[in-house]
N, C-alpha and C positions, 0 to 999 in steps of 0.2 A: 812118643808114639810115631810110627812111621807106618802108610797107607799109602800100597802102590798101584796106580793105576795104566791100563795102558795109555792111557796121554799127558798121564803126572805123576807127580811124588810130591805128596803131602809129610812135611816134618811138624810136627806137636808138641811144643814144650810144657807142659802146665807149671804153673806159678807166675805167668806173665816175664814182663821184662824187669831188669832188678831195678829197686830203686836209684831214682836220680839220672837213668837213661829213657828216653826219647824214642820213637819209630824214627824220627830224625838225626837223632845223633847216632843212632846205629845207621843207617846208608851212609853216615860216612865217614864209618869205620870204628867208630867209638866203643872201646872194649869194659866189660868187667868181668875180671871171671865168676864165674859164680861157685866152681867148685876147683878153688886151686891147686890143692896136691893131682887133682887127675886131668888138667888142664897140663899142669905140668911134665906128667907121664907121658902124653899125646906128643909134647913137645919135646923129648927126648927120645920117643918112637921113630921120630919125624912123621908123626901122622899129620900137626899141624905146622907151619913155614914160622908163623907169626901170629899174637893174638890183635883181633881184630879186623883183619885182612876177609874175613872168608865174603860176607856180603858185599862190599863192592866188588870184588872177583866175581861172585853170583852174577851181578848185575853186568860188568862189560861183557862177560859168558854170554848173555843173551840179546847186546847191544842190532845187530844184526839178524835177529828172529823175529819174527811177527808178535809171535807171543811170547807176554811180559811174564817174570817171576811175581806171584802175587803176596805181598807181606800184610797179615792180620794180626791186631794187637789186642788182645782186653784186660783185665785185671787179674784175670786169674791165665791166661793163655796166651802163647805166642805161636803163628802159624807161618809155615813158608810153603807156597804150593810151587813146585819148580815144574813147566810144560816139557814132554816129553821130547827133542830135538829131534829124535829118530821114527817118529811116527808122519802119519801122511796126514795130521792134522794140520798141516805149511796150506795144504791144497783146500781146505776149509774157507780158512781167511782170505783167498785167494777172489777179485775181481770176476765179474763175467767173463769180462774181455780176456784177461790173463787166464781163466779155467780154460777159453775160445783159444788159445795160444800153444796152453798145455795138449790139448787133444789132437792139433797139425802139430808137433812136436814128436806125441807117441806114433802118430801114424806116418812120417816123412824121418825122425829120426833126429835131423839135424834142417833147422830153417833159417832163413835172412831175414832182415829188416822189413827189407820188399817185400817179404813173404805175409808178413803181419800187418803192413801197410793194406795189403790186396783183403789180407782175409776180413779186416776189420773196419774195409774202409775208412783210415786216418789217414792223417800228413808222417809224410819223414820223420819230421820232429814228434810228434803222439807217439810211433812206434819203437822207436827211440828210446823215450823216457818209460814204457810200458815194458821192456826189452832188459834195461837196466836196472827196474824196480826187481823185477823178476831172479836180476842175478844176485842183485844186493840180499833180498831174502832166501838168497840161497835155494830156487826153484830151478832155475838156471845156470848154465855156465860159458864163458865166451870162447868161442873155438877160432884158433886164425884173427889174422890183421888186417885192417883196410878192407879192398874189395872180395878177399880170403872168407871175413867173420861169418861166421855160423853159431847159432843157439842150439846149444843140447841139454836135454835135462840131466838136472844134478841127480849121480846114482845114492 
């Protein structure tokens, strides 16, 4: 069963996980097919690369997003909610300070260091590390070198 939302996609398997596999041994990477002749078809499509592969791929996919893929298990069900990358859900999880960052951003375009220093009264060092959390979650991006750098928001 697959249910799409605008900030997710819920996958649904019923029947749980097969015996003798783990929510553990599947993160990493631990296969069984469950239905092999169409597991096999996939694989001569090339729809799939290799069995086993797909959840740790899920997983470094979103190593650098705020929000995590969520995996649900029970006895009769297996669920995977993957957050949507392209939604402005990023801006949710988002600091005071860093939403404070985002708003001189859309209104000046492109700002410095100093500039987040000033707005949010911190040290060099704060706005810094407030600057580069920002690029790491992909809110932000670094424009220019040295006395150059400028912060713009990621399109």
């Amino acid at each position: 069963m697959l249910s799409i939302f605008d900030d997710r996609i819920e996958f649904v398997s019923i029947g749980g996980l097969i015996k003798g596999i783990t929510i553990e041994d599947m993160m990493l990477g631990v296969s069984i097919t469950r239905n092999e002749k169409l597991a096999n078809v996939f694989y001569r499509l090339a729809l799939i690369e290799a069995y086993g592969t797909g959840v740790p791929r899920i997983i470094k996919s979103y190593e650098d997003f705020p929000v995590k893929p969520k995996f649900e298990v029970s006895e009769n069900a297996f669920k995977i909610t993957l957050p949507n990358k392209n939604t402005d859900s990023k801006e949710e999880s988002l600091s005071e300070q860093e939403k404070v960052v985002v708003c001189l951003t859309e209104k000046k375009l492109k700002i410095t260091r100093k500039d987040v220093e000033e707005l949010l009264k911190v040290s060099q060092t704060m706005a810094g590390r407030i600057l580069k959390h920002m690029v790491n979650v992909r809110i932000m991006e670094v424009v220019g070198k040295g006395k150059n750098t400028r912060y713009i928001l990621k399109k």
